[in-house]
C-alpha positions in Angstrom: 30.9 -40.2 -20.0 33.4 -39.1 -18.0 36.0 -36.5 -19.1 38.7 -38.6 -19.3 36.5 -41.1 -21.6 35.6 -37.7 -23.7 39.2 -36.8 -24.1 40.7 -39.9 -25.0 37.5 -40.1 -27.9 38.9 -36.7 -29.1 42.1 -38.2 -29.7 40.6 -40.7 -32.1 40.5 -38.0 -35.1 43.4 -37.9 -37.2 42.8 -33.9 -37.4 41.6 -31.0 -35.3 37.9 -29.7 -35.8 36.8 -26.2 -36.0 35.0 -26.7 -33.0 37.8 -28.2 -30.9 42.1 -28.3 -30.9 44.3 -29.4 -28.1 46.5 -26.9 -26.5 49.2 -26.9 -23.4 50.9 -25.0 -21.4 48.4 -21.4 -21.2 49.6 -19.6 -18.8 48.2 -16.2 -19.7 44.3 -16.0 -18.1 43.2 -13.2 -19.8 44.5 -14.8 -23.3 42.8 -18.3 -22.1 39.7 -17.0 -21.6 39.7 -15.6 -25.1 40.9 -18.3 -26.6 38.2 -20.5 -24.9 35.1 -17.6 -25.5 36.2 -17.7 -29.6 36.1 -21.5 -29.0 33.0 -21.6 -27.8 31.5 -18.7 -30.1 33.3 -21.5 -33.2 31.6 -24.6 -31.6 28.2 -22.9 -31.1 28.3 -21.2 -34.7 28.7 -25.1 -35.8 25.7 -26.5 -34.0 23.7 -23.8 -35.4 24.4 -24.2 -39.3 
């Protein structure tokens, strides 16, 4: 699956999960990368319960 094929499958829930929500225009890298270490920290709590 290509990212494109994963994205557009993403848009095929009517709500966002705990484990993933879509964002635009992050400009900030040091804000980013927490953003994307708490969703990863989120998603990997998930898999784990």
């Amino acid at each position: 699956m290509n990212t494109k094929e994963i994205v557009l499958d993403l848009c095929r829930y009517s709500d966002e999960q705990e484990w993933f929500e879509f964002k635009e225009n992050w400009f900030e890298q040091e804000t980013l990368g927490e953003y994307v270490s708490a969703m990863s920290n989120a998603a990997a709590f998930h898999i784990t319960i």
